[in-house]
LOTI-758417 format. One line per 2 residues: number of its first residue (from 1); their letters; for each residue x, y, z of N, C-alpha, C. Coordinates in steps of 0.05 Angstrom, whole numbers. Example, Ala and Ser with C-alpha at 12.3 -4.5 7.8 and 13.67 -1.06 7.14 Angstrom:
2
1) AS) 264,-114,156,246,-90,156,264,-66,156  257,-45,142,273,-21,143,258,1,157
***
This chain:
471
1) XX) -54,147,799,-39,134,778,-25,155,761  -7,156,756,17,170,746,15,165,709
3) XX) 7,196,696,5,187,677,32,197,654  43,184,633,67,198,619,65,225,609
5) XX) 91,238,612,92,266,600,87,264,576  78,284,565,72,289,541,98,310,532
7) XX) 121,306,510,140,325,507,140,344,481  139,365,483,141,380,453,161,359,430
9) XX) 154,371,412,187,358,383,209,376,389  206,395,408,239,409,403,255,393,430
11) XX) 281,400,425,296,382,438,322,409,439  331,406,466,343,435,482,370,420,496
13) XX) 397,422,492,422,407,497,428,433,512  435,421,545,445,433,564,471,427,567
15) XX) 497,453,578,519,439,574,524,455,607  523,436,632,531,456,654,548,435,667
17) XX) 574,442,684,589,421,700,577,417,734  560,445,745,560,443,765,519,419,767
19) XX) 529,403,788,510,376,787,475,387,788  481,407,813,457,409,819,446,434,804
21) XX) 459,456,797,442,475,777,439,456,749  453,439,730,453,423,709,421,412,716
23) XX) 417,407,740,392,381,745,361,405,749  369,428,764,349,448,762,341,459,736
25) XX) 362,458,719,355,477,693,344,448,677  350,422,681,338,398,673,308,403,681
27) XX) 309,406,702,273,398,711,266,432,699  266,457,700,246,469,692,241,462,668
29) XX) 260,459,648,261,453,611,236,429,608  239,405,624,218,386,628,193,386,639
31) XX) 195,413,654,170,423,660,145,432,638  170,449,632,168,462,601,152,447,576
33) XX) 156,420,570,152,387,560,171,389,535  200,404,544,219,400,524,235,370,535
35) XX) 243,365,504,259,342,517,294,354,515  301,341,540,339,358,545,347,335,547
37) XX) 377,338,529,398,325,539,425,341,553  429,338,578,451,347,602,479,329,603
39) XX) 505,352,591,526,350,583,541,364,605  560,349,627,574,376,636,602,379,625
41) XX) 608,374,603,631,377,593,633,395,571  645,415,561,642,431,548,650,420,513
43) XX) 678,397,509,684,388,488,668,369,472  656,347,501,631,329,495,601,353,482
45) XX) 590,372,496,572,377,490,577,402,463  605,415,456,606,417,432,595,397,402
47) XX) 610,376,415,613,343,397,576,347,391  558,343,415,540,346,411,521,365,390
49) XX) 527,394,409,517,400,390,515,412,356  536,404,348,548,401,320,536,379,312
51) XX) 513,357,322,501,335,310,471,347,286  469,372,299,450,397,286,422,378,292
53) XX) 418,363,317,397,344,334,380,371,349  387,388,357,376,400,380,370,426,363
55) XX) 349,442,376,338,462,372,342,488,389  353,481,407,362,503,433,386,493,450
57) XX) 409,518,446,435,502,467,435,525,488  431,519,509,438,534,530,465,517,547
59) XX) 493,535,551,514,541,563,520,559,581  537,536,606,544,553,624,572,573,605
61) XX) 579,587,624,605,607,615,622,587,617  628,576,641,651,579,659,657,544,662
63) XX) 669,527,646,672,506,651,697,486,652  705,460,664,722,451,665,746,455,647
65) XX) 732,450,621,758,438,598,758,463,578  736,480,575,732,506,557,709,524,563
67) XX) 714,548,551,687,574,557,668,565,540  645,581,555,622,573,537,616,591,514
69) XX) 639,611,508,643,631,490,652,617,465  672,606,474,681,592,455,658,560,432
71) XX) 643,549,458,624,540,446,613,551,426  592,571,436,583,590,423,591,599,398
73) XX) 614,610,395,622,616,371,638,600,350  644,574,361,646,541,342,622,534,332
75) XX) 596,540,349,568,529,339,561,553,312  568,587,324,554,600,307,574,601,273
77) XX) 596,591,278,612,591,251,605,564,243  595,546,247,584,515,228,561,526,222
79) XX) 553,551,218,527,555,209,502,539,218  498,533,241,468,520,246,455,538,257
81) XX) 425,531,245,406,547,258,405,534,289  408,548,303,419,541,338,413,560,350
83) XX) 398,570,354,399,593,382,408,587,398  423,595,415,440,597,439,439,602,468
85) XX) 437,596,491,429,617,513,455,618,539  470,638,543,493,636,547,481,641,586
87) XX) 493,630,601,484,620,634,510,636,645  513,656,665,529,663,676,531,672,708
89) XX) 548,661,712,542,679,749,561,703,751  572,725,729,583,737,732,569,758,709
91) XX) 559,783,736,539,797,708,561,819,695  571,812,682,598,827,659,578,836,628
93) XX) 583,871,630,570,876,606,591,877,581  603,865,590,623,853,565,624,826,550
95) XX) 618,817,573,617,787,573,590,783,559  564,805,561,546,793,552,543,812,518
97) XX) 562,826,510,567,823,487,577,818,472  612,800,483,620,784,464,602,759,463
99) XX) 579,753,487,557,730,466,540,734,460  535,762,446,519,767,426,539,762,400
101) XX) 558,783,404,569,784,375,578,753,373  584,743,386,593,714,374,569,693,376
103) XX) 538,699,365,526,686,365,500,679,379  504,679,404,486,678,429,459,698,431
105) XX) 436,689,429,412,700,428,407,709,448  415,701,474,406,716,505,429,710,527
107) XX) 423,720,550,449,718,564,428,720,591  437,694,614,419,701,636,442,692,651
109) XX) 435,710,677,450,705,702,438,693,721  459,675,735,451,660,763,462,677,791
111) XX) 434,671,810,406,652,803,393,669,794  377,662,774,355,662,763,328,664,767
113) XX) 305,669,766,278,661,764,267,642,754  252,625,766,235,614,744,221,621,716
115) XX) 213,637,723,199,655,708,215,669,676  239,680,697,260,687,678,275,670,659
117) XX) 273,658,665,278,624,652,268,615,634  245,612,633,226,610,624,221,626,601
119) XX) 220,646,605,211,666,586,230,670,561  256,668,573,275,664,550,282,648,539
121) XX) 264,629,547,273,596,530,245,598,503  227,602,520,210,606,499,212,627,479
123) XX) 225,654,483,233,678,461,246,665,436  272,644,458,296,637,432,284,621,420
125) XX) 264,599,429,251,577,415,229,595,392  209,612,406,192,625,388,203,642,360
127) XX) 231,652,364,238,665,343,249,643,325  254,622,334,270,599,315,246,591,294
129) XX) 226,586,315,203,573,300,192,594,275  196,619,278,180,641,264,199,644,234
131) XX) 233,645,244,247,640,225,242,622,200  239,596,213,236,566,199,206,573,177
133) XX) 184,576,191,155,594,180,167,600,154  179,627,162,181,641,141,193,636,114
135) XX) 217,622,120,231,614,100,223,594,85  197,573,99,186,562,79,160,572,61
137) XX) 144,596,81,137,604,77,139,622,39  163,639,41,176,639,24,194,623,0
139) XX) 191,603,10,194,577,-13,165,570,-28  150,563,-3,121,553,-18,106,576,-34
141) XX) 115,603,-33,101,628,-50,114,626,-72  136,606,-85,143,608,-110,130,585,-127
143) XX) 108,570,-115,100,548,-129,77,551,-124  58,546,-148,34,544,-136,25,515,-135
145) XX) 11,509,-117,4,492,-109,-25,477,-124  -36,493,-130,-67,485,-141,-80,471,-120
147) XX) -100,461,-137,-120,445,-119,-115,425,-103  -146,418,-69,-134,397,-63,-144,371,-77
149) XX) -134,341,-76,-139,318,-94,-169,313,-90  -178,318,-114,-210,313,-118,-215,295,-138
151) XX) -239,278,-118,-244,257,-146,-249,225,-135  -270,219,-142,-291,194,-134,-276,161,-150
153) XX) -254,175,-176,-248,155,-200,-238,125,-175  -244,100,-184,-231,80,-179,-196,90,-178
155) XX) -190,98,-195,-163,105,-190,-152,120,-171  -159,146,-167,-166,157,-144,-171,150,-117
157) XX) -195,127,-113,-196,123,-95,-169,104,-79  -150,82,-103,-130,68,-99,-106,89,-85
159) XX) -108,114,-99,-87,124,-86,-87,137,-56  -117,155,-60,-131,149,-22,-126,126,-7
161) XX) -126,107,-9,-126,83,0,-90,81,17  -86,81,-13,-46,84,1,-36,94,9
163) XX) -50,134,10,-40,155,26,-46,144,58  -68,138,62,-86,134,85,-62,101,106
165) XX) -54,81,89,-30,72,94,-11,73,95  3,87,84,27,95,83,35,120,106
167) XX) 23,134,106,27,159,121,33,158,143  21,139,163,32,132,197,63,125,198
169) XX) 73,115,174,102,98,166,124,118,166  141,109,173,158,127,167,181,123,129
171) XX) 167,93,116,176,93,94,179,121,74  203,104,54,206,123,35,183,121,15
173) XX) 164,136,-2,151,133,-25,159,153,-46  148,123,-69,150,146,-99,132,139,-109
175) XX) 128,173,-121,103,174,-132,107,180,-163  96,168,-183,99,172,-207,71,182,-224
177) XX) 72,184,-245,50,197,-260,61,212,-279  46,221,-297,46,247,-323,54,265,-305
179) XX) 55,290,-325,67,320,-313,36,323,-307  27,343,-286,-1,350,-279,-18,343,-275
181) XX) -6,314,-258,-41,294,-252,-34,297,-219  -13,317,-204,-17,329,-175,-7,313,-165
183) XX) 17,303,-168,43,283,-153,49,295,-128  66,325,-126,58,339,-105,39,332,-83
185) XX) 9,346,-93,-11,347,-72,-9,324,-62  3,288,-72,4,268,-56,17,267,-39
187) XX) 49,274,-46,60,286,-27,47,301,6  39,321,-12,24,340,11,9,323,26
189) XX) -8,309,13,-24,297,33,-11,274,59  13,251,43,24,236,65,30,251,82
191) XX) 43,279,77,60,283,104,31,296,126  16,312,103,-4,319,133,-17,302,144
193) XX) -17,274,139,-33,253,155,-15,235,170  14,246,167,35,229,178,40,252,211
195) XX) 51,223,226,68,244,254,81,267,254  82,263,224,103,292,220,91,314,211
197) XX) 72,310,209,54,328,199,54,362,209  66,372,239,73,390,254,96,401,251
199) XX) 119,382,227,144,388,221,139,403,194  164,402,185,157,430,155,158,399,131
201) XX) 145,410,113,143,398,85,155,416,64  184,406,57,203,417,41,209,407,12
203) XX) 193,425,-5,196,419,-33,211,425,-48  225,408,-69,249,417,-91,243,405,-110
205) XX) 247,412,-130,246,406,-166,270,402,-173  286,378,-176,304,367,-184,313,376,-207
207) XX) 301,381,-222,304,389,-256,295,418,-259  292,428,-236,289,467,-242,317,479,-231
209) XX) 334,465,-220,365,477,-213,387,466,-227  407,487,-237,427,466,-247,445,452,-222
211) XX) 461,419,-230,466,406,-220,485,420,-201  504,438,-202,527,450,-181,511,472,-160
213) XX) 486,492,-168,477,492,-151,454,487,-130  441,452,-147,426,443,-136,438,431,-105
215) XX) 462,419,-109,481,408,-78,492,426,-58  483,460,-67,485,473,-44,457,473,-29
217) XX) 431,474,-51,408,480,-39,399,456,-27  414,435,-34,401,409,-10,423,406,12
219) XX) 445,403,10,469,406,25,473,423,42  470,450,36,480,468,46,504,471,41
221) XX) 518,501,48,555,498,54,562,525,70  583,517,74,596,538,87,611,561,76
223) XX) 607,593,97,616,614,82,645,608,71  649,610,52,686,614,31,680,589,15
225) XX) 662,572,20,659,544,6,664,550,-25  663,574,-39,662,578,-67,657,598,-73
227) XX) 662,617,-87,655,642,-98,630,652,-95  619,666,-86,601,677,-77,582,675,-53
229) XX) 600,653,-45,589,634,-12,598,648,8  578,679,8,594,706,23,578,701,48
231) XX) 564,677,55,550,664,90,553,636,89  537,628,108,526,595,114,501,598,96
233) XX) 493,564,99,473,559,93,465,536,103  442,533,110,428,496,121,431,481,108
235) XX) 416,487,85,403,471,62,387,457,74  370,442,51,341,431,50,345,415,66
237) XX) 359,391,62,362,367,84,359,375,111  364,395,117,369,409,143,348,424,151
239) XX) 341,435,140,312,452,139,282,435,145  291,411,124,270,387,135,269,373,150
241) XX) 295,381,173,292,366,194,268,364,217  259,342,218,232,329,241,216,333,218
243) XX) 211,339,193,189,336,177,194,318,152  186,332,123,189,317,103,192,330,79
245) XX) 215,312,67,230,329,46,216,316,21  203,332,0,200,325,-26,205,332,-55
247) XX) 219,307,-65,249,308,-87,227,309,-105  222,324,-121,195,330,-148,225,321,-168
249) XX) 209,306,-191,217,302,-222,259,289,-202  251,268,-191,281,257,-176,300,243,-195
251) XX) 285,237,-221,300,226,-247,318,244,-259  317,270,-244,340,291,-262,362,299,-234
253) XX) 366,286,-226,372,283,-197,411,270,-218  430,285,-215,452,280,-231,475,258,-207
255) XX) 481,231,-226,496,215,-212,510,220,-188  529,242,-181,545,254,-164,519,265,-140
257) XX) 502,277,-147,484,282,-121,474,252,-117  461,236,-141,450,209,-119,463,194,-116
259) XX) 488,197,-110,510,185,-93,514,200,-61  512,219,-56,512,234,-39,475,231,-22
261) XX) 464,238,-35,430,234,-28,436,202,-12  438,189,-25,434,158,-18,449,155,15
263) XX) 478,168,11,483,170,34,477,183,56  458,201,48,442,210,69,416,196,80
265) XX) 408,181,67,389,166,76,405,139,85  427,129,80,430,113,101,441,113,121
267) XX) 454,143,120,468,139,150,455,164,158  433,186,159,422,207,171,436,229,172
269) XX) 462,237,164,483,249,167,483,268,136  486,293,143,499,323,122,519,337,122
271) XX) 532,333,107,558,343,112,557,368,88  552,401,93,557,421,74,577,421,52
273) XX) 571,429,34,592,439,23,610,453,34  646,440,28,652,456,47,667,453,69
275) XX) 648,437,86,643,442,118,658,412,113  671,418,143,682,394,153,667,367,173
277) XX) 648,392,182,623,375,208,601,365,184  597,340,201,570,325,199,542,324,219
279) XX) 528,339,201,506,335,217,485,314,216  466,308,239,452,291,241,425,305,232
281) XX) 408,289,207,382,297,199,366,277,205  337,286,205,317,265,214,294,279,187
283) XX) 292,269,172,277,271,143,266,241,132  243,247,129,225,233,114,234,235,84
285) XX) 234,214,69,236,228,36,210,212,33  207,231,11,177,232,-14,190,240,-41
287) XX) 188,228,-61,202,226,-87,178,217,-105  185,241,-138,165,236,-148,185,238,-177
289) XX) 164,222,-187,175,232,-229,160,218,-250  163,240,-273,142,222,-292,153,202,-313
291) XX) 176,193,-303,197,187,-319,190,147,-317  192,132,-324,198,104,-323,222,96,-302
293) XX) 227,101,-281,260,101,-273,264,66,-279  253,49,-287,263,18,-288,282,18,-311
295) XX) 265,42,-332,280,43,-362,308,63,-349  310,83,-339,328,93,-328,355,65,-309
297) XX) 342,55,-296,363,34,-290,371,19,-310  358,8,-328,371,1,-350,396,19,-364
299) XX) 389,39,-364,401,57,-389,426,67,-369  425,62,-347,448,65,-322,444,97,-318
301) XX) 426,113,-321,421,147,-309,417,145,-288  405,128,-274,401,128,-241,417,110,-225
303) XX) 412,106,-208,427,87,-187,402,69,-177  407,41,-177,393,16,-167,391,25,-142
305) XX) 415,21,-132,410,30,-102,397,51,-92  395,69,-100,386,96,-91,350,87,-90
307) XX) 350,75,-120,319,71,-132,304,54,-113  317,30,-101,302,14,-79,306,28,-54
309) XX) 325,45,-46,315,58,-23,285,81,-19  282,91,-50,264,113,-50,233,95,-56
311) XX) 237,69,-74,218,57,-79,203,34,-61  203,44,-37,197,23,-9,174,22,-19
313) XX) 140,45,-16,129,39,-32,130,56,-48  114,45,-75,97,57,-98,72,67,-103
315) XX) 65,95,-112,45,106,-120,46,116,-142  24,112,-167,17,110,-181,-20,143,-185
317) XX) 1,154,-193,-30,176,-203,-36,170,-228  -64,167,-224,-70,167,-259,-73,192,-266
319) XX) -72,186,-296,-78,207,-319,-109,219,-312  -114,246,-319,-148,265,-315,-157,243,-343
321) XX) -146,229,-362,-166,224,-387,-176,187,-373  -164,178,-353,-175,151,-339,-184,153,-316
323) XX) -199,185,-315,-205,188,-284,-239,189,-293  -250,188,-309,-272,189,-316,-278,210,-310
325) XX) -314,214,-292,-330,232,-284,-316,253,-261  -286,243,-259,-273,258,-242,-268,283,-251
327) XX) -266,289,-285,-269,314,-295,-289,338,-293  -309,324,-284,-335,343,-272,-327,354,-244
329) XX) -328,330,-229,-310,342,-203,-294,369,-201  -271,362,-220,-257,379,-222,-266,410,-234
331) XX) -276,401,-255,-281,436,-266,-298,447,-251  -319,432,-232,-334,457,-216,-325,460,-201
333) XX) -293,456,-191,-290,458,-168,-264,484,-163  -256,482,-201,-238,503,-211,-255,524,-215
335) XX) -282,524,-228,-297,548,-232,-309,563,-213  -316,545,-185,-322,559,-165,-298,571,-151
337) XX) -276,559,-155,-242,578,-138,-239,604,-160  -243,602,-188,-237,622,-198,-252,640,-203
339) XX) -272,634,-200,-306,649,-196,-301,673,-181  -298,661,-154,-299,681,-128,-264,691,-130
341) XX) -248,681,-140,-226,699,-145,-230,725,-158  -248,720,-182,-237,736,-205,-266,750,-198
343) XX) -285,748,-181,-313,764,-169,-333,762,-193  -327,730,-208,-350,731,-228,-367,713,-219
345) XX) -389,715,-222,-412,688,-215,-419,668,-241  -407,647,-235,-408,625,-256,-422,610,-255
347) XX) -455,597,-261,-466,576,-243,-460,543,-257  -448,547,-284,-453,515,-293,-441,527,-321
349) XX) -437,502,-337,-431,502,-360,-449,482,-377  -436,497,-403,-461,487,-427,-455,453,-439
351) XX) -474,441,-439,-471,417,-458,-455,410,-478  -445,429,-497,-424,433,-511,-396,432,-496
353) XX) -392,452,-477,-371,450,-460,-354,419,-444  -389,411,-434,-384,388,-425,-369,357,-438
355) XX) -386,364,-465,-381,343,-482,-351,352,-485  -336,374,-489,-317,374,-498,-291,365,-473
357) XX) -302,366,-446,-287,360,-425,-286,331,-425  -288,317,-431,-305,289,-433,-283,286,-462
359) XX) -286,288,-486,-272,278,-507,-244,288,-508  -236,319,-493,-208,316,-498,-189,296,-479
361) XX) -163,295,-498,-137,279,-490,-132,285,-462  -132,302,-457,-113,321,-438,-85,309,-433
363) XX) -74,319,-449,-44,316,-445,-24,323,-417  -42,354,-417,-31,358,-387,-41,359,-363
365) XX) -60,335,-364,-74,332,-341,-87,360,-326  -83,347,-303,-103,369,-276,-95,402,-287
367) XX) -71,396,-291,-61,435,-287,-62,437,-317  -78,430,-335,-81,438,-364,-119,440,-351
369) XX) -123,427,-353,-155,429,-339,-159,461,-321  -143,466,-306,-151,480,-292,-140,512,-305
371) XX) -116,511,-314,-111,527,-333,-135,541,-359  -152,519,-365,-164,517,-383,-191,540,-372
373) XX) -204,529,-342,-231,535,-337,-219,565,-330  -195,564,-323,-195,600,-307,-192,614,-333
375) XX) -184,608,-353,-182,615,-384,-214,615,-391  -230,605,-386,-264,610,-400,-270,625,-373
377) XX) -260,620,-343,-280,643,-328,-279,673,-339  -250,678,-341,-244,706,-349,-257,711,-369
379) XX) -261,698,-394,-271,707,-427,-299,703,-416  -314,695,-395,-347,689,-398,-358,710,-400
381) XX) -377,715,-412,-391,740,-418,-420,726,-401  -429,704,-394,-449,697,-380,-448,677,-352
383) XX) -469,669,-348,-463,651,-325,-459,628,-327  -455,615,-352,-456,589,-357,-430,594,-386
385) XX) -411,574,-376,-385,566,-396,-391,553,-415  -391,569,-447,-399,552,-460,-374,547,-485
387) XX) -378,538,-507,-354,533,-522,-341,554,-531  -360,583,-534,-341,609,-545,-327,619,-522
389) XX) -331,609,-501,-312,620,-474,-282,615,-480  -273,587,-495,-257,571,-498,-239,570,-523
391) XX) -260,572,-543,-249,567,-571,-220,585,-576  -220,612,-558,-192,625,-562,-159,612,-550
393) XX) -173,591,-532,-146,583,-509,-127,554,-528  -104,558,-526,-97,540,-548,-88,517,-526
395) XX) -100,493,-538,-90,470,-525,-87,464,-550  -80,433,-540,-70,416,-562,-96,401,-583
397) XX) -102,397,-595,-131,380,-608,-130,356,-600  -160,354,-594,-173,326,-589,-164,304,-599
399) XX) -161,284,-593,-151,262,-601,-170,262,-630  -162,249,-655,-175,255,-672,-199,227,-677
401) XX) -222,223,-679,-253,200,-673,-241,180,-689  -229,184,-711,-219,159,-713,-189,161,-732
403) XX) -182,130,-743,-156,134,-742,-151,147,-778  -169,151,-800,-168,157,-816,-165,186,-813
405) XX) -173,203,-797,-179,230,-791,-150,247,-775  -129,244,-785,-105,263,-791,-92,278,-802
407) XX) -114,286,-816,-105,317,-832,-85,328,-824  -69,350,-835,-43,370,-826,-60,391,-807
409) XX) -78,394,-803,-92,416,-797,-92,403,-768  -111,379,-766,-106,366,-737,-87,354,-723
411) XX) -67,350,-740,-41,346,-727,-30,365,-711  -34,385,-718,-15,410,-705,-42,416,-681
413) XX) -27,434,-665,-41,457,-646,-71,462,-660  -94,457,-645,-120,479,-652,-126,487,-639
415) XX) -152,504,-641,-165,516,-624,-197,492,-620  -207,505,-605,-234,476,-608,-248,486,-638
417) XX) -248,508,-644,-265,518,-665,-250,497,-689  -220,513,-695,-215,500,-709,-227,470,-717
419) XX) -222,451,-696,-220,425,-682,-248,412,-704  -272,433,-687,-303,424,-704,-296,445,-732
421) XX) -288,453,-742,-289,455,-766,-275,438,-781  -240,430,-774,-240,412,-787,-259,372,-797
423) XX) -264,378,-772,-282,356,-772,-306,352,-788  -321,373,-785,-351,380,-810,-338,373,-822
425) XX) -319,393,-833,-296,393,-868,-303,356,-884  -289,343,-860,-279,327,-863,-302,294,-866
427) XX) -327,303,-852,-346,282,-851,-373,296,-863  -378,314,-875,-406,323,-878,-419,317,-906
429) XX) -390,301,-920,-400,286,-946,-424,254,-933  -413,251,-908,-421,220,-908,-447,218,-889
431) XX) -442,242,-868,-462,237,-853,-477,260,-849  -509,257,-836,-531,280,-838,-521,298,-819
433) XX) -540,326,-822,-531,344,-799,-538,328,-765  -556,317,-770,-569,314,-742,-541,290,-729
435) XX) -528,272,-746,-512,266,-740,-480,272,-727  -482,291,-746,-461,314,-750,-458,321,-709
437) XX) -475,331,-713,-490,348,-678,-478,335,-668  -495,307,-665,-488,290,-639,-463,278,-638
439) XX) -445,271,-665,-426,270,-661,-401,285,-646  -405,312,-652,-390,332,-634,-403,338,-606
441) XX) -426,328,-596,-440,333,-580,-453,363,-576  -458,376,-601,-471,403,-596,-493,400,-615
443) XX) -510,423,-607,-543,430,-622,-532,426,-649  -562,416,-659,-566,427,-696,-562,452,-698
445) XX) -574,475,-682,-577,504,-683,-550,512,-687  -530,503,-668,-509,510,-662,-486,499,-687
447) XX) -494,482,-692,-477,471,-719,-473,494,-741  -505,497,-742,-514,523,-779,-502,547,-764
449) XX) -506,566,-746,-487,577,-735,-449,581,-739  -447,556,-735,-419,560,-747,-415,554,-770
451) XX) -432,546,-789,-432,542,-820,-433,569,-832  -452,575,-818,-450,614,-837,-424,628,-820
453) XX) -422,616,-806,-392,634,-796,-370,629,-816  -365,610,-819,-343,587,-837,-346,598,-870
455) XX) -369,607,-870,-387,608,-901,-379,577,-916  -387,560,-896,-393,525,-909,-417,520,-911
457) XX) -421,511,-941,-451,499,-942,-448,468,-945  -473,451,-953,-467,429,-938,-469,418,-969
459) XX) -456,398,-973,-455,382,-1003,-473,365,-1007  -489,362,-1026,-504,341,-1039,-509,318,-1035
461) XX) -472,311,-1035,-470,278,-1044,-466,271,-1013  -481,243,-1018,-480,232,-986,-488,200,-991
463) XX) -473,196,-1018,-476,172,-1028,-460,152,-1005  -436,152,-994,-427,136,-985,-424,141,-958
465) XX) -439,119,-936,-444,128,-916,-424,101,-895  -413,112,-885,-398,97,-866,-408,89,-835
467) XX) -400,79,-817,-401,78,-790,-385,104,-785  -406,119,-764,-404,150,-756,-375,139,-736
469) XX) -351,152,-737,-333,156,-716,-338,166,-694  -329,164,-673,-342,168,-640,-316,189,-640
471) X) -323,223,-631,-307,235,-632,-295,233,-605
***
């Protein structure tokens, strides 16, 4: 019983007129488990490969209606990444460097070897692949990434739930949330659980480029396209082809690009800056923002249309302050990455610490959290994080225990020190020390401690005693 080939994702456009070498160089490539499409016309399989579909063009020289030089150097001036492999039955060491200089990665003569064949298909393919590496490679070293999505929260688990559905799909998703609750890493995660997962995952920040040259870096364009457009370029659309492209903060995404964007997702097609050719892309989008975009369609900043193409489904990250015990999760999971970074041994943190992970806001979610613990690994003078690790790192102050408790002091920026001092200040007329404690969640010991630091002593009157505020 005859079972189906299994074919690589690259895809290799043969352009030969003669029947039976076209059908030989067909079957080794398929041997190979590339998939080919076989053109013997030289104008047709230009047409072709200007669709920017294929990953490898191998050309005869010598054909009916045009040279395969000329191919060649139509393909290498539209700027695509194309390696080339130029097929000749005439071994001319001229011939095989006008297809270098005009583009062409190798040059083989007929007949051939198997072997020889072979070997150069895989060179031009291997260096393409190493290229592609790198350059994202070099994209993804300007972002850091942080952690992967950790965390037991009901909320959490809703969004596991939808990665784990969504990902076999080839739908569009958007993902929304605060700044720093890891919109990204969702990202990250659909595409590595999706088919595409073997393709590249291509990230952009909509709102970190200005608008004129954000449409070269998704577009691409061509060399003379504009002052300083002294080459080609792919651009992202292009780059993410067979994988998945993801539009970070897509609400700053300026009318004139999501007019252009939109049309790329409905018809698959890139046309550079520039450039007169259209190419064919195969991209997944993933779109994220912390923005309301419904209030944005109202206010007419976005496009309806655009918004229901990107909003096939919806994901939803919660906030670190409705993830509950998911904050534990997280900080041991930041203190042990920054632990063995920074070669300190951290085993746990103090009760004080805890309580204080637990009562603050966190405004900036995950990447304020994590910001935070690599900020107490460095200052720890012990093995256990306790509140003086911290008290120097400025976040924003705790939500204040109740709604009477807005001083000018807690309005602004504190430090945690600050934070419990203004607070004593503020309640030690009404309630006892032992209350005091548990209200901030730290020792009696630790209270008188910062009283002689403060040089605060404790007042007399404690005539009027209220319901203690829950800090």
């Amino acid at each position: 019983m005859s079972t189906a080939r299994t074919y690589r994702s690259e895809q290799v456009l043969v352009i030969e007129d003669d029947p039976g070498v076209g059908e030989v160089v067909k079957l080794l490539l398929e041997n190979m488990r590339y998939r080919v499409e076989l053109v013997n016309r030289g104008d047709a399989g230009l047409t072709r490969a200007l669709t920017g579909e294929f990953d490898l063009l191998v050309t005869d020289l010598r054909l009916p209606d045009r040279d395969g030089l000329s191919i060649i150097r139509e393909v290498h001036e539209a700027g695509l990444d194309l390696p080339m492999i130029l097929m000749t039955s005439f071994s001319s060491i001229d011939t095989a460097i006008n297809a270098l200089r005009n583009g062409a990665v190798d040059y083989i003569i007929k007949p051939f070897s198997n072997d020889d064949f072979s070997h150069a298909i895989e060179r031009a393919l291997s260096e393409r692949r190493i290229r592609r590496e790198n350059a994202l490679l070099k994209r993804s070293l300007k972002k850091n990434i942080g952690a992967p999505i950790i965390g037991n929260s009901s909320g959490i688990r809703r969004v596991f739930n939808l990665i784990e559905k969504v990902a076999p799909s080839e739908a569009s998703v958007l993902i929304h949330g605060e700044s720093g609750t890891g919109k990204e890493l969702v990202a990250q995660a659909i595409h590595a659980a999706s088919p595409r997962a073997s393709g590249p995952f291509v990230p952009i920040n909509c709102g970190a480029i200005p608008a004129d040259l954000l449409e070269s870096e998704l577009f691409g364009h061509v060399k003379g396209a504009y002052t300083g457009a002294v080459t080609s370029t792919e651009g992202l659309l292009r780059e993410a082809n067979g994988g998945t492209l993801f539009l970070d903060e897509i609400s700053e995404l300026a009318p004139a690009l999501q007019v252009k964007l939109l049309r790329v997702i409905q018809e698959k097609q890139v046309r550079p800056v520039g450039s007169k050719h259209e190419y064919r892309t195969n991209v997944r989008f993933l779109a994220a923002t912390n923005r309301d975009l419904k209030q944005e369609l109202e206010k007419q900043t976005f496009r309806a249309d655009l918004y229901y193409r990107l909003n096939v489904i919806n994901i939803h990250v919660p906030p670190l302050r409705e993830r509950g015990a998911d904050v534990d999760l997280l900080a041991h999971h930041f203190i042990e990455h920054h632990s063995q970074r920074l070669g300190k041994k951290i085993t746990g943190i103090s009760p004080e610490f805890q309580q204080f992970l637990h009562s603050y806001h966190w405004p900036g979610n995950v990447r304020e959290l994590e910001n935070l613990i690599e900020r107490a690994v460095i200052l720890a003078d012990n093995e256990t994080l306790n509140g003086m690790d911290f008290t120097d790192t400025a976040v924003a102050a705790a939500p204040p225990p109740a709604d009477e408790f807005t001083n000018d002091a807690v309005e602004q920026a504190l430090s945690i020190e600050r934070y419990i001092e203004a607070f004593v200040r503020r309640y030690q007329d009404t309630h006892s020390e032992i209350e005091l404690a548990a209200m901030l969640g730290i020792g009696r010991k630790a209270l008188w401690v910062r009283r002689n630091r403060w040089g605060l002593k404790r007042s007399g009157n404690r005539t009027n005693r209220p319901s203690a505020p829950a800090p």
